[in-house]
Each structure stands twice: as structure tokens, then as C-alpha cells.
C-alpha positions in Angstrom: 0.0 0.0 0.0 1.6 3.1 -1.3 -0.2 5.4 0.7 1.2 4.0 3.9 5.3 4.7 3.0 5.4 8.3 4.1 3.3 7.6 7.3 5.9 5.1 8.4 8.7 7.2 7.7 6.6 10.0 9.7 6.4 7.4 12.5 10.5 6.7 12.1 11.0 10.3 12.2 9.5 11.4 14.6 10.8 13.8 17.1 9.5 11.5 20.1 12.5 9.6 19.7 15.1 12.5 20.6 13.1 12.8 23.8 14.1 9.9 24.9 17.8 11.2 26.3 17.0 10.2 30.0 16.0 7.3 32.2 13.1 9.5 33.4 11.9 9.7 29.5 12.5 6.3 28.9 10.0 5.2 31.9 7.4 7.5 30.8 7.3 6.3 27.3 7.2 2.3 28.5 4.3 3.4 31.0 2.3 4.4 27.9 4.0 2.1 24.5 3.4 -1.0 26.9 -0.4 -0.7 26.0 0.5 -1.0 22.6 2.3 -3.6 22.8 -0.9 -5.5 24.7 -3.0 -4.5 21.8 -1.0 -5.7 19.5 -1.8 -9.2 20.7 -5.2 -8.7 20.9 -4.9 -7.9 17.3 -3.4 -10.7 16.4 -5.6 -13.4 18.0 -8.5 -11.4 16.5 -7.1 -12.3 13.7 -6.5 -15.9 14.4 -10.0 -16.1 16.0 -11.5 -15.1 12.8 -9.2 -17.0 10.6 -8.5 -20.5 12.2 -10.5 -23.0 14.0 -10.4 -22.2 17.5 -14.0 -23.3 18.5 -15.0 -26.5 20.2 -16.0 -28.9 18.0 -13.3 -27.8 16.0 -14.3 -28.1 12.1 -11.5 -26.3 9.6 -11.7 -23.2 8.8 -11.0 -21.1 5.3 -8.2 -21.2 3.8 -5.6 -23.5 4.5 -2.5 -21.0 3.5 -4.2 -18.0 5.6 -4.1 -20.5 8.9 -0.3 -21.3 8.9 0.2 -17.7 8.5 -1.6 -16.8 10.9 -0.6 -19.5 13.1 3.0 -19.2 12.5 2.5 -15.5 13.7 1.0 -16.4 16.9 3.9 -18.9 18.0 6.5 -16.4 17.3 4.5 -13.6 19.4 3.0 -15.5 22.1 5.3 -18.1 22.5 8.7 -16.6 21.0 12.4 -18.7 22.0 14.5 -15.8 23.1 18.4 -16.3 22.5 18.8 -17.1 25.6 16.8 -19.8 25.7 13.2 -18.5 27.2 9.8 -18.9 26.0 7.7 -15.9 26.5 5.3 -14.1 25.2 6.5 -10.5 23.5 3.9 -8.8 26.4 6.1 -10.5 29.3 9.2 -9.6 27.4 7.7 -5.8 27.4 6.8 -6.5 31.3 10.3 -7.7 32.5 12.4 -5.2 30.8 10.1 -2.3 32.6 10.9 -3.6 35.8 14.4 -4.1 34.2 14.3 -0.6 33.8 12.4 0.7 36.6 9.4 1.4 35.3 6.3 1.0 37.3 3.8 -1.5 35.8 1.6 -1.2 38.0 -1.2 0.1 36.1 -0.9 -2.0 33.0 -0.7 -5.3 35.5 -4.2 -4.1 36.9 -5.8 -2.8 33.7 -5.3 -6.7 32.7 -6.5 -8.3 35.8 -9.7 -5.9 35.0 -10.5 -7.3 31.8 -13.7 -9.6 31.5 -13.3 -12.9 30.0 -15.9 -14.8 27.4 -17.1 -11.6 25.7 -17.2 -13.7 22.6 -16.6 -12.1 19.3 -18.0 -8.9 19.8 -18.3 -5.6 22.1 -14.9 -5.9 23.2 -14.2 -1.8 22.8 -16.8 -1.0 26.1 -15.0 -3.6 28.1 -11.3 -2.6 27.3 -12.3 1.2 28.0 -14.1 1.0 31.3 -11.3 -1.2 32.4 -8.8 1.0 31.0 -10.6 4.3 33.2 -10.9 2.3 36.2 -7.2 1.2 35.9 -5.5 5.0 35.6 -4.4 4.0 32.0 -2.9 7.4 30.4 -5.5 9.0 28.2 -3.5 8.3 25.2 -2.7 4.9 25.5 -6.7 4.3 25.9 -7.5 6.7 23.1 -4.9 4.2 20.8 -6.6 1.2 22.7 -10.0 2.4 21.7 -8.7 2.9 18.2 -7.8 -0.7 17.5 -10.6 -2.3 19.1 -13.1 -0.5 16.7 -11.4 -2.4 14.0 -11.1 -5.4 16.1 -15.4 -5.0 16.6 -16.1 -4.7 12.9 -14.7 -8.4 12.9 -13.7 -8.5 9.2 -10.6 -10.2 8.7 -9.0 -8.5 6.2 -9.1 -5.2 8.1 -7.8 -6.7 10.7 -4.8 -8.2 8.9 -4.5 -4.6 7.4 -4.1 -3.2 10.9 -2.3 -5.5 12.0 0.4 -6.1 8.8 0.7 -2.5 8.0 -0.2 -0.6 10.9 2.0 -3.0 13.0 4.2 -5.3 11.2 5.5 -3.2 8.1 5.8 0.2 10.5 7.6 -1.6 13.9 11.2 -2.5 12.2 12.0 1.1 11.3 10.2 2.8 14.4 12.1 0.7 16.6 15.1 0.7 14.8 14.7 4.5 15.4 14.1 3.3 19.4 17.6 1.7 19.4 19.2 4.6 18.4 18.0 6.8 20.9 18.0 4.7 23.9 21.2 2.6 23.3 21.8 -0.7 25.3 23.4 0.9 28.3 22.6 -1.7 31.3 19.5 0.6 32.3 17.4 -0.9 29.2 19.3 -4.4 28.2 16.0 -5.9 28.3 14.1 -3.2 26.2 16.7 -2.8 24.1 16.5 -7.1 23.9 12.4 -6.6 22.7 13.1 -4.1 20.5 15.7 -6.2 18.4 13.3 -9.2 18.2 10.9 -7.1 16.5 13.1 -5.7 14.4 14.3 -9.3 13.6 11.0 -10.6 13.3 8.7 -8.2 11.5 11.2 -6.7 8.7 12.7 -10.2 8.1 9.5 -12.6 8.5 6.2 -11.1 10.0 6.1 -8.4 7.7 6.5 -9.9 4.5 4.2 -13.0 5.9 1.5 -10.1 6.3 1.6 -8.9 3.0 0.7 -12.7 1.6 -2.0 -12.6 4.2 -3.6 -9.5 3.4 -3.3 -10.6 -0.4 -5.3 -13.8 0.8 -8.0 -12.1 2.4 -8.5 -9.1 -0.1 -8.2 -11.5 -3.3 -10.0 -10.0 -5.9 -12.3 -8.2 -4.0 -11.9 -3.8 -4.5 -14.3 -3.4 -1.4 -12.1 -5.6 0.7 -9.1 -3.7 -0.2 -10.2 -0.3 0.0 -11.7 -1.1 3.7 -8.3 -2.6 4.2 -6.6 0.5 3.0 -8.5 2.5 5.5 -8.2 -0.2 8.5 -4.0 0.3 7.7 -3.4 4.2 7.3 -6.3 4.6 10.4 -3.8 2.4 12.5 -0.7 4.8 11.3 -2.7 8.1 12.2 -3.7 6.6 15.3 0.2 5.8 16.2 1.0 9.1 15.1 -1.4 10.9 17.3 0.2 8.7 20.2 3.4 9.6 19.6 2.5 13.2 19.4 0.7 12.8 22.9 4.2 11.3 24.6 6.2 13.6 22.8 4.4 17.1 23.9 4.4 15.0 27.5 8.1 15.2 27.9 
């Protein structure tokens, strides 16, 4: 999607990233990105809920080539090997290297606990903001929150994926690549600085690319699909970039 490239170098470029010049900054940004990075997930298995055979009895599902995509995806991000050896999910990466770093995560920890459970497939947004208010979440983070989940409520797949492969994938390797650079791996972020190189690893060598086959799958031939997956993607990068406006002008 063409109309995505300049957002994304808007998002690498932005001038959030020469905020981060402190151990104070870097705390506040992890207290807000973190919810992102929750989302994220919750993007993804909206994705595989919709896409894959997840119900009980199981029956397949759609196409076969979407599934292991999708599936593949969901190892990697739930379930990832780090180099070291670990198995954790990219969420509990995000949640060690804040304590790592001495950031409180406090807030995210109970905005979890808060969620319902067996809200089906729909009316998630309600549920993810009341929880969000009655955990202290910072306005922005829920305003981005609140952003994905409309597109998660709308249920249709190849919006999803659109949010998801551009909005997520195809954006992440050069924003955190950006991250690196300003925060360094000085001992105060090893962990942090460990996330932010798996997703670079991941999504510019692998995710991303597996994405773009995805959304291909779902859209087909179809120019509604597309075009409502065009919007799905570039709403996702406007929704970033208004986030990373809020934490910049918070500094």
C-alpha cells in the first residue's frame, strides 16, 4: 500500500524519539508504549479467531495457506524462544524489561487483571475502556486502545490483517530501529533494548513480509475488501502518530 510509505517514515522520524535522552523519559514512554504492545496481541488473536478453528467442536476453517500464517504469527508472538533460551510471550518480554528498567507496571498489571473474559466475538471496545478508566491508563494509551478495538469489533478479517500487517508489522522495524538509536543498550534498558531487536528481527525479516501474503489472501480480488483494508492500515498509522505526538508534547 503506497499510501502508507510516508506515514511510516513520519512514525520513524519522529521527534519523540530525541526525547528519549534520560531514564526519566524512557520510563514514561514504557508506562504508555506498553499498551500498545498489549494491543498488539489482541490484534493478532482477533485475527486468528477469525481466521483459524479455534471453536470447540473444531471443524477447519477457510483457507488453509491464511491458517499457517496466521498461526505461524502467533507462535512467534506468544510463544517466542528468546536467544537465551526463554519462551515468553513478547507482552512478558515488554513487562520484564520495565521492571528491568524501573518502570512501574503497575497500572498496565491491573488494567489486565480488569479485563472480563468470554465476551465472545464482539463488544470488546466497552470492556477494554471502562477497564482501562478504572485502571488510571494514560488517556492516550486508551484513546490508541480504543482505536484498535473498533477495528477489532467490525470483525472482518482483512481489516484486521490490514491493521495488524501495516499498521503494526511493516511500521515496527524502522520505528524501533529509530528506538535503538535513541536509547542505546546501556545496562539501564538491556531488556528493552533485547524486545526491541526481536521485532526488528522478526517483523522486517519474516512477520512483515508473511503479512503482506495474508492480506493478499484475504482481499483476493475483492476492491471493497481492499479499499476497507486501506483504511483499516493508514487509520492504524494516524492513530500511532497521534500517540506519539501525545508522549512527545508530555516530555
Amino acid at each position: 500500500m503506497e499510501a502508507a510509505a510516508p506515514r511510516i517514515a513520519a512514525l520513524a522520524g519522529h521527534p519523540l524519539w530525541s526525547t528519549l535522552r534520560d531514564r526519566d523519559a524512557l520510563v514514561r514512554f514504557m508506562e504508555s508504549h506498553v499498551f500498545c504492545v498489549w494491543d498488539f496481541m489482541s490484534l493478532l488473536k482477533a485475527l486468528q479467531a477469525r481466521t483459524t478453528g479455534i471453536d470447540v467442536p473444531w471443524r477447519p476453517v477457510g483457507d488453509a495457506r491464511v491458517r499457517r500464517l496466521v498461526n505461524e504469527i502467533v507462535l512467534a508472538e506468544e510463544s517466542d524462544v528468546l536467544p537465551d533460551g526463554r519462551v515468553a510471550a513478547h507482552f512478558e518480554l515488554y513487562l520484564a524489561a520495565m521492571d528491568d528498567a524501573g518502570a512501574s507496571a503497575d497500572v498496565v498489571r491491573r488494567f489486565v487483571d480488569g479485563l472480563p473474559t468470554g465476551t465472545g466475538r464482539g463488544g470488546h471496545s466497552a470492556a477494554v475502556q471502562r477497564a482501562a478508566a478504572q485502571a488510571g491508563v494514560p488517556a492516550a494509551a486508551a484513546e490508541f486502545m480504543a482505536s484498535t478495538f473498533a477495528v477489532i469489533d467490525r470483525g472482518r478479517p482483512w481489516e484486521i490483517a490490514a491493521a495488524f500487517g501495516i499498521g503494526r508489522e511493516q511500521a515496527i522495524p524502522d520505528m524501533f530501529t529509530a528506538t535503538l538509536a535513541a536509547v542505546g543498550r546501556e545496562a539501564r534498558c538491556r531488556l528493552f533494548a533485547e524486545y526491541l531487536e526481536r521485532h526488528v528481527e522478526l517483523d522486517g525479516d519474516e512477520h512483515g513480509p508473511m503479512m503482506l501474503d495474508l492480506i493478499d489472501a484475504l482481499c483476493g480480488t475483492d476492491p471493497a475488501r481492499w479499499s476497507e483494508a486501506r483504511a483499516a492500515a493508514l487509520d492504524a498509522l494516524d492513530a500511532r502518530q497521534r500517540l506519539w505526538d501525545a508522549l512527545a508534547g508530555s516530555g
